[in-house]
N, C-alpha and C positions, 0 to 999 in steps of 0.2 A: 455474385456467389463468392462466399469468402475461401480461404484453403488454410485456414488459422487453423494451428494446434492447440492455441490459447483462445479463450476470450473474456477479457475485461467487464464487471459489469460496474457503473459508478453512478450512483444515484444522484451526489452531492458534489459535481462538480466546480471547479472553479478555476477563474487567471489568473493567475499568481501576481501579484506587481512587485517589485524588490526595489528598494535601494540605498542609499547611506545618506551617515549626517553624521558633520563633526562632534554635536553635542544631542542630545535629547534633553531640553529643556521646555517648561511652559511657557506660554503667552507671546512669546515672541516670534516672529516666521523664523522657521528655519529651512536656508538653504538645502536644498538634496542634489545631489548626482542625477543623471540622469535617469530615469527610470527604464527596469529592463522586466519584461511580459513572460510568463510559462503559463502552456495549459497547468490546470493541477484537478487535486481532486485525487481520491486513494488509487483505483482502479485505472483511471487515466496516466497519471506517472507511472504506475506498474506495466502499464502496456509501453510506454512510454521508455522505459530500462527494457525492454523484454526485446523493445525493435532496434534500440541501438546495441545489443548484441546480436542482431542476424535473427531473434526467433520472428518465426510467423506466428504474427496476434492481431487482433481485431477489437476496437474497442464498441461497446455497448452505452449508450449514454444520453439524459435529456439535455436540453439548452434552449434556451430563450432570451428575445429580447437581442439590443445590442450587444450586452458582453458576452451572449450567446452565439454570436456573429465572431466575434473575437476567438473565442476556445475556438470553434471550427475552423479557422486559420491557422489558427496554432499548432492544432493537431494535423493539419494538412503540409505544413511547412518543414513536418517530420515525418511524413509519408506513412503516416498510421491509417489502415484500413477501419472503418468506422461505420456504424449504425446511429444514425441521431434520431432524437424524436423530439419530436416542436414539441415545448411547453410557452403555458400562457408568461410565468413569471421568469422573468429578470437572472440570467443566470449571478451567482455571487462573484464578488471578487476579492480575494485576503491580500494583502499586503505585509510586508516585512521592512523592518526598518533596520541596518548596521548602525552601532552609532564607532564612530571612528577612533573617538578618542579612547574606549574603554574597550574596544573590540568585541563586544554586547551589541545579543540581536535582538529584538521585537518584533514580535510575530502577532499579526493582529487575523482572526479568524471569526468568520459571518458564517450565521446559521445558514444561511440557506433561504430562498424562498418557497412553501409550501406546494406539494405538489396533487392535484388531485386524481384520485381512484384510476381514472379510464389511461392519464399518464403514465403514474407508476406501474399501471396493469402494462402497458404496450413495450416498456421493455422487458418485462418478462415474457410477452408474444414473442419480441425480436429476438431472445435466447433462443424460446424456441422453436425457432425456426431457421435458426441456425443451419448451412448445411454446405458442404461436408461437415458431418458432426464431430465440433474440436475434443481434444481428449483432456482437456482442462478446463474448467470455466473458475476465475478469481473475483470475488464480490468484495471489493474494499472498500473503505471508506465510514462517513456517518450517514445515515437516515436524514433526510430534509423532513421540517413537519408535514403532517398529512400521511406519511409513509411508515406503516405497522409494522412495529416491532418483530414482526415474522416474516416480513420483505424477503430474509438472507436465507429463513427455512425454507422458504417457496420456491427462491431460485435454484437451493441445493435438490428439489424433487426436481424441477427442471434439467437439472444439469442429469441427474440420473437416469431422467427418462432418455437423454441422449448418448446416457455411457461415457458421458464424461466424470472427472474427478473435481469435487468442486474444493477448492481453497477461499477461507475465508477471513479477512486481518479489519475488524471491527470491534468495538466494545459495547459493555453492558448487555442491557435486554434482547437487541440485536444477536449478538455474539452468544448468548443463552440459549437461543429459540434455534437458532443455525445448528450447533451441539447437539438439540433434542432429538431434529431429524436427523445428523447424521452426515457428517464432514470429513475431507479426505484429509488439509491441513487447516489449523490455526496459525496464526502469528501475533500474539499478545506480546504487550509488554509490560516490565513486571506490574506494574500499576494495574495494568489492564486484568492481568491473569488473578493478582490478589481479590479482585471486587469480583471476578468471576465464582471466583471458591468460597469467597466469601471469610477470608482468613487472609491472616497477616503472611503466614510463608516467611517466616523469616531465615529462614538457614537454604542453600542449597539443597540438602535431605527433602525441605518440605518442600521445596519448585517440583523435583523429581516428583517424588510422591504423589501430590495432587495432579500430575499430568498423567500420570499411571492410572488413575481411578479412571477418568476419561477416557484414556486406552482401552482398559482392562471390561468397560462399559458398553463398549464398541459406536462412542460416538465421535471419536476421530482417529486418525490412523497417524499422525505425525502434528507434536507440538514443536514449534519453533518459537521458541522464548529469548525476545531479544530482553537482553540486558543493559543496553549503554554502554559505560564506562566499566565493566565487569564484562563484556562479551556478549556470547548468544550459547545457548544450547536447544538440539535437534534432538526429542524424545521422540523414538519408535518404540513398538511391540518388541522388537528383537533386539536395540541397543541404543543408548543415552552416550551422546555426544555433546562436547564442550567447545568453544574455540576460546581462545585468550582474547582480550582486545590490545590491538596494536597503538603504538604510542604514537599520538601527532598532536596538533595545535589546531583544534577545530575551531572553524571560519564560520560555519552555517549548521543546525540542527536539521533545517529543514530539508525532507527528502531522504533522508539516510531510513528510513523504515520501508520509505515504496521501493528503494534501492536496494535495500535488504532482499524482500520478498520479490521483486521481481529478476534478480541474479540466482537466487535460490529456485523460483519455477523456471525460468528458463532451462540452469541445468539438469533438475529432475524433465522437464520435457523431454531431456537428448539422452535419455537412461544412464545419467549418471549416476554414481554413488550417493548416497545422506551426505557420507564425510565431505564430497566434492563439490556438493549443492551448498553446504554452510560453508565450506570454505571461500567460494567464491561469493555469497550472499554478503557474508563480514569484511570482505574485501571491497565488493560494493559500497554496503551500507559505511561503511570507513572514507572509502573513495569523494561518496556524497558532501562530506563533514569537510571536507578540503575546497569547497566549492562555492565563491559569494550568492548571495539571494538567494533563490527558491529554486538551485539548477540541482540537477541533480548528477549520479555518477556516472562516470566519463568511463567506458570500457577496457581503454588502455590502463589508466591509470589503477582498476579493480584485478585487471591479471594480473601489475606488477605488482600490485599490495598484498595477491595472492596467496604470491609464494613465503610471504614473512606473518600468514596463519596460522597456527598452532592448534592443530585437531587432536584433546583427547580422551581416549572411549574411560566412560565415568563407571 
């Protein structure tokens, strides 16, 4: 029986492998560092930040196969409470490459291996049957083939039927069909959010704007638009928030977005503020960027980045 405020759901998980190399050239072997392992996968990392700041979460999630065996150690090693469900295929595994000389990452990512019906169906039993019923449920991540583009809308009646608030950080068709029924948060990034709208958005006016239609729609209640190197802003019903991005010399891209979203649900978990939830999300998601491979942000280092955030009402 779980006691999660949160629960994680990740369809398309994965082990992350990381590691460096002086040069990135052809044909030739090239030397690597040692290799170092994370679970990964969107909703996994997200539960993943949510436990190394102290929240209670629960992850949701298939695996298979030997590097199915793997994730599950992985996420054991980090004392995350867990629901798995055997699948027949091979869970993936992505790899990242540093190259050293030029301080350039490579990030090599696998579809996935297909999943079928009665699979993808039994984590959505295991939501719901959730109990104590969490007052969150986050659907991150891509769709593995086999898994309909209405996966994330499903799980959001799910999460409803338990009174939970469902958050959702996916794109495309996915991230369309979630919206239609009815989401608590999104977390697009701008890329993500332009193909959604289906428009370029090119000025800040028009980010606002098209996150207000969705508002004013009543098909989500809070966008969180990360922005990169230009910050994040957190559009509510009642107020449109900004945070600056802070200057540093990022090391790793990857993981600063599950880091984002999952410093940002943790705080809304603990009824903090919007302004206090993006504040410490950009500190995360910032934190992550300071980090080699596939690791993500380190909790100390997101409260002291904290406080050098700049929240302001737009």
């Amino acid at each position: 029986m779980t006691m999660a405020d949160i629960v994680t759901l990740t369809l398309n998980p994965a082990v992350d492998l990381s590691t460096s190399v002086d040069r990135v050239v052809p044909t030739i072997k090239l030397r690597c560092a040692a290799p170092k392992r994370n679970a990964g996968g969107g909703g996994v990392n997200v539960a993943r930040v949510i436990r190394r700041f102290g929240g209670e979460v629960e992850a949701i999630f298939p695996a298979g196969g030997f590097t199915g065996q793997i994730l599950r150690q992985l996420i054991d090693d980090e004392a995350i409470p867990y629901r798995c469900i055997e699948v027949a295929a091979e869970t993936r595994e992505d790899f990242a490459v540093s190259e050293l000389r030029t301080a350039k990452q490579y990030h090599f990512v696998t579809p996935g291996s297909p999943l079928h019906e009665p699979e993808w169906s039994s984590c959505l039993e295991r939501l719901a049957a959730t109990a104590p019923r969490p007052r969150f449920v986050i659907g991150s991540g891509s769709l593995p083939p086999g898994v309909p583009s209405t996966f994330y809308a499903r799980a959001a009646e799910f999460a409803t039927a338990l009174g939970a608030r469902f958050a959702v950080d996916t794109s495309g068709a996915p991230l369309a069909a979630a919206l239609e029924h009815g989401v608590y948060l999104i977390k697009p990034n701008l890329r993500e959010f332009c193909d959604l709208a289906g428009a370029t958005l090119a000025s800040e006016h028009d980010w606002i704007a098209a996150a207000r239609r969705y508002i004013d729609s009543g098909k989500v209640e809070i966008v969180a638009l990360s922005l990169g190197h230009l910050g994040a802003f957190l559009i509510a019903r009642d107020q449109t928030l900004r945070a600056r991005p802070l200057a540093i010399n990022p090391v790793s891209s990857v993981g600063a977005g599950d880091s984002f979203l999952g410093a940002l649900m943790f705080t809304l978990a603990n009824g903090a503020s919007l302004a206090d939830a993006l504040r410490l999300g950009v500190a995360a998601g910032t934190a992550a960027l300071m980090n080699e491979g596939t690791e993500l942000c380190h909790p100390s280092d997101a409260y002291r980045l904290s406080a050098q955030v700049t929240i302001e009402r737009v």
